[in-house]
N, C-alpha and C positions, 0 to 999 in steps of 0.2 A: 401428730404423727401422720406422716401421709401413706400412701399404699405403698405395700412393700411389692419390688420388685426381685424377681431372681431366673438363674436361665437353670432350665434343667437340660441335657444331655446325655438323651438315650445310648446305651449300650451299643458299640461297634458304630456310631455315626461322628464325623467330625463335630466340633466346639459350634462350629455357625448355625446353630439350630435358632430358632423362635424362642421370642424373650415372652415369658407370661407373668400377669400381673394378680398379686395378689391380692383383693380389696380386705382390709383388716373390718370389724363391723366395730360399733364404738364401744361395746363391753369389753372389747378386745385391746382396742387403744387404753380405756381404762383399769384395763387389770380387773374387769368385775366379771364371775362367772352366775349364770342364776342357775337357780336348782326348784325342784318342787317334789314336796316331802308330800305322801298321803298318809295320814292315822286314821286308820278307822273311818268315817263318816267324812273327817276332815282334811282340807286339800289346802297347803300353806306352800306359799311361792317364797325363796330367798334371792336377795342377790348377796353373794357373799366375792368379798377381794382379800389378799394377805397383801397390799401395798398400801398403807395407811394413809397415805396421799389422798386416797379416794373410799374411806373410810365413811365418809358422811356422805357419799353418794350413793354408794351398797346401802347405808342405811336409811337414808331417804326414800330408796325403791323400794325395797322391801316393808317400807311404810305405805308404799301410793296403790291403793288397789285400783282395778280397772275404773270408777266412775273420778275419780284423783287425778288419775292418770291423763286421764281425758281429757279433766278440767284445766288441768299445766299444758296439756300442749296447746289446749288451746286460749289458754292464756298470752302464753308468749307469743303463739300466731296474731292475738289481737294486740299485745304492747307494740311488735313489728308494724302493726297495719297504722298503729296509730302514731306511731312515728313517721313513718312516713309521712302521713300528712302533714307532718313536723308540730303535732302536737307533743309536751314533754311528758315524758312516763319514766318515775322510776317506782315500782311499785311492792307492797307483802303483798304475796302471794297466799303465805297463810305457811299452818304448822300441820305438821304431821305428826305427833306422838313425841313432840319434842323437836323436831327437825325440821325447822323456818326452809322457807323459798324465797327470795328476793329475786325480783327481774331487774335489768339496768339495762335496757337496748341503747342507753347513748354510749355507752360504754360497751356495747356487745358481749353482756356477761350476763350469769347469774350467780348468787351465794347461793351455797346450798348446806344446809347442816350447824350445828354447832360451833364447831371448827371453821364457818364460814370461808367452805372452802368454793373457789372462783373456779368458773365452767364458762366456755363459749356460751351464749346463745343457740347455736348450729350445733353443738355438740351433745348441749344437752338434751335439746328437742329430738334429737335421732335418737338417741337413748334411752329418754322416754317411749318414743315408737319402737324402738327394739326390744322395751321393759312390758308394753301394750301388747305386744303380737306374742309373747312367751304367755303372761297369764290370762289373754283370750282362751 
């Protein structure tokens, strides 16, 4: 989904006003909203979505805690690098409490979750960084 655009049009001015752009961020493309529950002592990060589409992804982050989280991005920053070189990678990443990570940079994807559900590369990486900056 790309940015959405829309024109707003202030009160008593003609339509030809300035067109402004929305950037959507990618929890937002994907339907995922995160939250952070504190009990007591304890401090629990969720990402929670109601579009089952992306069901295994809410539950993958909410499995990645910050040194996890880390390790995937920069995992997938290093499967990219070593493509590039045109060495071949498709690689496990590993599981999280159930919920596998596959990389596939020749294919520009990854699986994520049970449901082996298919993510850009780019998409998922941002989302990890948007998942890293909420439970920093």
């Amino acid at each position: 989904m790309l940015p959405v655009a829309f024109r707003r049009v202030p009160i008593g001015r003609p339509a030809e006003t300035e067109t402004f752009i929305t950037i959507m961020t990618k929890r937002e493309i994907f339907q995922i909203s995160f939250k952070k529950s504190i009990s007591g002592e304890w401090v629990n990060f969720f990402a929670l979505t109601t579009n089952s589409d992306y069901y295994d992804i809410a539950r993958h982050l909410t499995n990645s805690d910050k040194t996890n989280t880390i390790d995937q991005i920069n995992s997938i920053e290093n499967a990219m690098g070593r493509l590039q070189k045109g060495l071949a990678v498709n690689e496990f990443w590993g599981e999280l409490f159930g919920s596998p990570l596959y990389i596939y940079p020749e294919t520009n994807n990854v699986i994520v979750g049970i449901e082996e559900t298919s993510v850009t590369i780019t998409d998922f990486k941002e989302l990890l960084q948007e998942w890293l900056a909420f439970i920093s």
